[in-house]
C-alpha positions in Angstrom: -12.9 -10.5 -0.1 -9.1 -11.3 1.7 -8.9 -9.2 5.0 -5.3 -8.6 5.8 -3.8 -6.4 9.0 -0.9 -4.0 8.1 1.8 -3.4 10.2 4.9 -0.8 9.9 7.7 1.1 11.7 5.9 3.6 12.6 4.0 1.6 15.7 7.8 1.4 17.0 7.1 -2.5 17.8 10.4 -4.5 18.1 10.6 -7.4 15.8 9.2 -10.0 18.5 5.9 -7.8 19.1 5.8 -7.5 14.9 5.7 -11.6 14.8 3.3 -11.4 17.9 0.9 -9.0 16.0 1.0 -11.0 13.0 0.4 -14.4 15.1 -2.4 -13.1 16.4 -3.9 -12.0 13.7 -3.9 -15.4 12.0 -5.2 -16.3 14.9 -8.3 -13.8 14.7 -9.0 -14.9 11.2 -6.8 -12.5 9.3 -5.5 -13.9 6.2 -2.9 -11.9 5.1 -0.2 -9.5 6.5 1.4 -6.4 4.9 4.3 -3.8 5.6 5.6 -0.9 3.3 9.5 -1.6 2.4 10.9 1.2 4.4 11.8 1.0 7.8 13.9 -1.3 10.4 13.4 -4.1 10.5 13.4 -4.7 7.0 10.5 -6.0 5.1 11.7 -8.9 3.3 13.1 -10.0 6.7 9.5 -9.6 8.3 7.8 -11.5 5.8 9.3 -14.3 6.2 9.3 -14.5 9.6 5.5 -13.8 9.0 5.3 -16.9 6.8 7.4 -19.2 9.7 5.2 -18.5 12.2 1.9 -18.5 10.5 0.0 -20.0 7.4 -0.9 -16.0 6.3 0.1 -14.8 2.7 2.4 -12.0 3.2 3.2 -9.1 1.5 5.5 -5.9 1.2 3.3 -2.7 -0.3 5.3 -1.1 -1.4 9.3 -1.2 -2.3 10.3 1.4 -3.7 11.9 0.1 -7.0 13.3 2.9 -8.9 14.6 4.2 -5.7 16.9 1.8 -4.0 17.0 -1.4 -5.8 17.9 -2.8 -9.5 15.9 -5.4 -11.0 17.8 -8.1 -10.3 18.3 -7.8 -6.8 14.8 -7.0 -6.3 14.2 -10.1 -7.9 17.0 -12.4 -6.1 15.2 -11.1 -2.2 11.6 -11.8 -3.5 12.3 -15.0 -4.9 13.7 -16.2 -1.4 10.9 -14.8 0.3 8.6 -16.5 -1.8 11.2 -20.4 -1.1 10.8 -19.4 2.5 7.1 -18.8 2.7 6.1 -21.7 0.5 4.6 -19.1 -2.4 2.7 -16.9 -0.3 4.4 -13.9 -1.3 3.5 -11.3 -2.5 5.8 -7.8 -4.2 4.5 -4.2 -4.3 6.7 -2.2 -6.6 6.1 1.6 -6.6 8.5 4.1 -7.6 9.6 5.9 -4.4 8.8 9.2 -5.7 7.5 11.5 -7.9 8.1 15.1 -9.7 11.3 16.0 -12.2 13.7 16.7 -9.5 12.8 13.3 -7.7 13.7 11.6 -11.4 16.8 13.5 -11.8 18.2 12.5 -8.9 18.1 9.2 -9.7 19.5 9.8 -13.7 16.5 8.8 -14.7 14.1 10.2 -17.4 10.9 11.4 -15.6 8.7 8.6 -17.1 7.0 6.6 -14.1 4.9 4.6 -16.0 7.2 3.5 -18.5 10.0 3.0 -15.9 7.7 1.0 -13.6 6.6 -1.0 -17.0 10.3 -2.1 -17.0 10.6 -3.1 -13.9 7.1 -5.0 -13.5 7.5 -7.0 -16.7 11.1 -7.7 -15.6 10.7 -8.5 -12.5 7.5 -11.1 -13.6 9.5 -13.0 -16.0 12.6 -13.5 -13.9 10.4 -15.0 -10.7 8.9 -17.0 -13.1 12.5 -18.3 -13.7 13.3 -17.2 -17.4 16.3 -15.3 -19.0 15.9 -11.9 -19.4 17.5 -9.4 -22.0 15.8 -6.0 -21.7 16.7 -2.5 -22.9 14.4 0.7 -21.3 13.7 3.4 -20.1 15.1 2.5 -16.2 18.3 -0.6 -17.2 19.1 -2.8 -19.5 19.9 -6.1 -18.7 21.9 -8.8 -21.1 20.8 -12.8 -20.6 20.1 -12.5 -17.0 18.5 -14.7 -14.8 18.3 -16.0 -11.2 19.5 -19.2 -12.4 16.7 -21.1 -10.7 13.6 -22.8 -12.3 10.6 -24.1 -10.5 10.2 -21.3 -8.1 7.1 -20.5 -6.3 5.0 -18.1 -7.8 5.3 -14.5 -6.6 2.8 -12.0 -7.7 3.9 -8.6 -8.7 1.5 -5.6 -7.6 1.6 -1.9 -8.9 1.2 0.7 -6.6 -1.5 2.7 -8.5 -2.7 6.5 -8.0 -3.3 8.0 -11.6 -4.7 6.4 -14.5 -1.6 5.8 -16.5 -0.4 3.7 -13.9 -3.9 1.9 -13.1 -4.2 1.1 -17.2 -0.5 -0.5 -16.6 -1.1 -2.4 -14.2 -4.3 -3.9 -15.8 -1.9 -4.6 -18.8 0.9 -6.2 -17.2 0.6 -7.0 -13.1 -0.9 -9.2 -10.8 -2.5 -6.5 -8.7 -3.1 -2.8 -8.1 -2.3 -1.1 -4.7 -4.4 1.6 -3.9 -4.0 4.1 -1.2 -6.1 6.5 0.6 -9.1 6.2 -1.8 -12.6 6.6 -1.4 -14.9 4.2 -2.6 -16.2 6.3 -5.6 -12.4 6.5 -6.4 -12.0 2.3 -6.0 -14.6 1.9 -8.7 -13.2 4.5 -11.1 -9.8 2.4 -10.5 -11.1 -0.5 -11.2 -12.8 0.4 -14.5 -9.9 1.9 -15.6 -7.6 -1.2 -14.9 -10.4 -3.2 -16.5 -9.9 -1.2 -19.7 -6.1 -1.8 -19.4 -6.7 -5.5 -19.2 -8.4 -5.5 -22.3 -6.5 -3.7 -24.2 -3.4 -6.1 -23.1 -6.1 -9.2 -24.0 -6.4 -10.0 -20.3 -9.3 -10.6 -18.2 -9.7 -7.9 -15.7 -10.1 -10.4 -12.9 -6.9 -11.6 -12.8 -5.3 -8.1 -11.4 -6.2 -8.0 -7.5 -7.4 -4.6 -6.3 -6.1 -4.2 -2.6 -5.1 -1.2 -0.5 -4.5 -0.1 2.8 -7.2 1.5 5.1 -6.0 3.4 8.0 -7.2 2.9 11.0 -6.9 4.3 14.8 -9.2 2.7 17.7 -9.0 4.5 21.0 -11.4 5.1 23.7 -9.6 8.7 23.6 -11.5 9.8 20.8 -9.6 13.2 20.1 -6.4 11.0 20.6 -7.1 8.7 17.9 -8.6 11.7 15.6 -5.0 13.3 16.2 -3.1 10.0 14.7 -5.2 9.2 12.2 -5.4 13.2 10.8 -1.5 13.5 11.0 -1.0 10.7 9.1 -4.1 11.9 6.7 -2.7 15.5 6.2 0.8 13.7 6.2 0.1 12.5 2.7 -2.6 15.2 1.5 -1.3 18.4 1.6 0.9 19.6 -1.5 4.5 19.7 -1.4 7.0 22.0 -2.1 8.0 21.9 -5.5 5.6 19.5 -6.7 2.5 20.9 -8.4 -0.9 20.5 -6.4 -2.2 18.7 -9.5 0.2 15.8 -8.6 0.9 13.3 -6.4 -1.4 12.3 -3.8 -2.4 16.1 -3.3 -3.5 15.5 -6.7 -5.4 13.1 -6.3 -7.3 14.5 -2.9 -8.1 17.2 -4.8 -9.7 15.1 -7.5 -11.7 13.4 -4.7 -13.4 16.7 -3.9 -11.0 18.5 -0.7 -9.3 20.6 -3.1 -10.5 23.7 -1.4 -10.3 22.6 2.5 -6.4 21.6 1.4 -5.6 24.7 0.0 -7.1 26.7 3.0 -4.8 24.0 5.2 -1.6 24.2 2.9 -2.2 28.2 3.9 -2.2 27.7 7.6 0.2 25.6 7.5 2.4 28.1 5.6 1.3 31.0 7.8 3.1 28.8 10.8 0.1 26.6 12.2 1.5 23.2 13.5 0.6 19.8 12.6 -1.6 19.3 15.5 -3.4 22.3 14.8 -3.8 21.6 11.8 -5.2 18.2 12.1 -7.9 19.9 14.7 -8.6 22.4 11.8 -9.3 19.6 9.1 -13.2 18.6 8.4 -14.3 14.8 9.5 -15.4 14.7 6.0 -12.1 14.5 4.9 -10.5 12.2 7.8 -13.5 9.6 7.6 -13.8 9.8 3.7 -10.4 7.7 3.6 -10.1 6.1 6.9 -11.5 5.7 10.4 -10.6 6.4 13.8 -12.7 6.3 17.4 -13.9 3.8 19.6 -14.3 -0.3 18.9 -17.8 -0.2 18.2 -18.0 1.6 15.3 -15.0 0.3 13.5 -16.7 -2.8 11.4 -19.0 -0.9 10.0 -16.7 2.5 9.0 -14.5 -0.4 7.6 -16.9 -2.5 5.6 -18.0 1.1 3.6 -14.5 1.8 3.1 -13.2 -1.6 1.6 -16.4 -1.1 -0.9 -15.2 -2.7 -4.3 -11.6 -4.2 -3.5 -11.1 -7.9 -3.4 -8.8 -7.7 -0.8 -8.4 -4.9 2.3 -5.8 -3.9 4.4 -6.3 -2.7 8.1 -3.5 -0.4 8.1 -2.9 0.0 11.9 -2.7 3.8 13.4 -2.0 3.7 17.4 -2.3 6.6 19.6 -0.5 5.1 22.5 2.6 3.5 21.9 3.6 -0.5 22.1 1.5 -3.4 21.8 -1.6 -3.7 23.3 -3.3 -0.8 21.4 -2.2 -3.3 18.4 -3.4 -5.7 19.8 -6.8 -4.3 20.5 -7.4 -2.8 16.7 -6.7 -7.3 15.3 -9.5 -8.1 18.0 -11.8 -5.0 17.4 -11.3 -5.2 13.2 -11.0 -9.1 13.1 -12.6 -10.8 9.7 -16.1 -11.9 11.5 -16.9 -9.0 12.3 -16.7 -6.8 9.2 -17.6 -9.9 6.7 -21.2 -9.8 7.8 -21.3 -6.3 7.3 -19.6 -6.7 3.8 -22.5 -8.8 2.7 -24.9 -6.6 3.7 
């Protein structure tokens, strides 16, 4: 299994302390290094500072295709990315959003998995340097390329919650990106991208199965229950407008918290606050997708969590800011001490 650290805006780190961070982690044994595509500074930029600085594989989970970028400037940024860091790139496409109003804004037709189809096959055959005419769902492009053979090889990844999109990525990416799964809900995944591999004639094992795990160390225990819940609750609860049968909501409740997320989305709607909120919320439900408390009991929390993937993410959660408690999570999460426990 690759062990990778994840890094993002949200740990407020300047640029410098993000090529820190990552340094260090290659130094700790890490072997790969993440961000999501949204925030300053941007992603593309990061990686390949990443991939001066150190020997890691880098990678953005996830841009937000459908959102913000066409095709083929998607596929300009992650072919340079991939020149810079010598082929040890790696793109996460994911669509940005979901429900009818999110696909109307865009003038598009609310069809995710046939609009991220588009894109990922797209995307695949122009880093792989060929001419592309297309005509779906999302564009149509007309003999274009990125006028460049012999590139390096960058893999395209599918962000993945439902089972249309974990069939398509078995059919036509390089990886699935999970997030916030159990590890009963990593081996339904993969079973499920293993039955869209066959059905596109592909052997399941060439489709990676990564995602992020969040984690929070802190010797302030309630501190780093506080971070990691907000950010849990941040993605679990339903949304207005969007049904609670969708989405990540959906897909909480299919992990069993349907009815402590309904008696939260009611506080919440009664006027409780985040923080309350997060006190209010079961350890069942922050520890069945993440971890957070002292050092100590990090490896092990981790090495149940990252059951079934071939490659995990410690998604960093801090509780203080800047960037020793950063810092601390690389040494107290670094690759020998969870492998062990991975074997076992």
């Amino acid at each position: 299994m690759i062990i990778g650290i994840g890094l993002d805006s949200r740990l407020g780190l300047s640029f410098d302390d993000l090529r820190l961070a990552a340094r260090e982690a290659a130094r700790q044994g890490f072997e790969s290094a993440w961000t999501p595509a949204i925030g300053v500074p941007d992603a593309f930029h990061v990686c390949s500072a990443w991939s001066q600085d150190t020997a890691l594989r880098t990678g953005i989970s996830v841009v937000p295709a459908a959102r913000m970028w066409t095709p083929l400037a998607l596929a300009f940024q992650a072919a340079t990315v991939g020149l810079i860091s010598g082929g040890r790139f790696v793109l996460g496409l994911g669509t940005g959003g979901y429900g009818t109003g999110f696909w109307k804004s865009l003038g598009v037709a609310d069809r995710p998995v046939a609009v991220m189809r588009d894109y990922a096959v797209v995307l695949r055959r122009l880093l792989a340097g060929e001419t592309v005419d297309h005509e779906g769902v999302a564009f149509t492009l007309c003999r274009t390329s990125l006028g460049a053979t012999d590139l390096p090889a960058v893999p395209v990844y599918l962000a993945t919650l439902g089972p249309q999109m974990l069939r398509l990525a078995g059919e036509c990416a390089d990886g699935a990106l999970l997030n916030w799964a159990t590890p009963a809900r990593i081996a339904e995944a993969r079973a499920i991208v293993a039955a869209g591999a066959a059905k596109a004639g592909r052997d399941a094992s060439e489709v990676t199965m990564s995602m992020y795990i969040r984690v929070c160390i802190d010797d302030d225990v309630d501190a780093a229950r506080r971070a990691l819940g907000t950010q849990v609750l941040g993605y679990a609860m339903g949304r207005s407008g969007i049904a609670n049968t969708a989405g990540y909501r959906g897909m909480f409740g299919q992990m069993g918290f349907d009815d402590v997320l309904t008696d939260l989305e009611a506080k919440r709607d009664g006027g409780m606050s985040m923080d309350d909120l997060v006190d209010a919320a079961p350890d069942e439900l922050l520890t069945a997708v993440g971890y957070y408390g002292s050092a100590e009991g990090a490896p092990a929390a981790y090495a149940r969590l990252s059951a079934g993937l071939d490659e995990t993410v410690v998604r960093v959660i801090t509780a203080r800011p800047g960037i020793e408690p950063v810092l601390g999570t690389i040494e107290g999460l670094r690759p020998d001490r969870i492998r062990p426990l991975l074997a076992g």
